[in-house]
C-alpha positions in Angstrom: 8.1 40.5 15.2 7.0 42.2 11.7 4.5 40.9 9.6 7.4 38.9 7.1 9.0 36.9 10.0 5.5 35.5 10.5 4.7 34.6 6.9 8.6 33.5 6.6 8.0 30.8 9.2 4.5 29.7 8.4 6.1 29.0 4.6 8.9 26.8 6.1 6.3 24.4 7.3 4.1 24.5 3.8 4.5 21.8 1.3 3.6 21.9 -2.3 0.3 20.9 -3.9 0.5 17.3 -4.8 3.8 16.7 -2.5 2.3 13.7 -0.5 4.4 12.3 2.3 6.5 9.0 1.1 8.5 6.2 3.1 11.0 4.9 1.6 11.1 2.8 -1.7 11.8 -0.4 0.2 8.8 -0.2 2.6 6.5 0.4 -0.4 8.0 -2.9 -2.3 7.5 -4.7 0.6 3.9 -3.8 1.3 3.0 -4.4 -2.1 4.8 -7.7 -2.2 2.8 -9.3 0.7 -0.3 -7.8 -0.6 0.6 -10.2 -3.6 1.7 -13.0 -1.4 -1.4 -13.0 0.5 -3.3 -12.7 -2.8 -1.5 -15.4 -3.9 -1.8 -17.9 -0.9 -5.4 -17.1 -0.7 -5.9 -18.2 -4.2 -4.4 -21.5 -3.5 -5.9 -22.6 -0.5 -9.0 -21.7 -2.5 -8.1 -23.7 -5.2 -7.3 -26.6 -3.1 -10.3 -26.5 -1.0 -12.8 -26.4 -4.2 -10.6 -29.5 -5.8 -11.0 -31.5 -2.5 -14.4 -30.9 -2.6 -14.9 -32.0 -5.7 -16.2 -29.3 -7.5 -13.7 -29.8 -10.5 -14.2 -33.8 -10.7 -16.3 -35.1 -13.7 -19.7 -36.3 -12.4 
């Protein structure tokens, strides 16, 4: 094996600067839609616990 089969090969596996690894569209969507639905819910439950506790009632 010459010097140029070695550097051929060890290229092949080399990725660009910047070229991070990506799943698909889809699975991204979805990740960032439950981060948002959890966010979401969260928000509500607090919502109703401070209004049942009466933190927004008058007096």
């Amino acid at each position: 094996m010459s010097e140029a089969d070695d550097e051929e090969r060890a290229g092949a596996d080399v990725r660009p600067p910047g070229a991070a690894r990506r799943g698909p569209a889809w699975v991204i969507l979805a990740v960032v839609a439950a981060a948002l639905l959890v966010c979401c819910c969260s928000a509500v439950v607090g919502l109703a616990v401070s209004w049942s506790a009466g933190l927004f009632h008058d007096g």
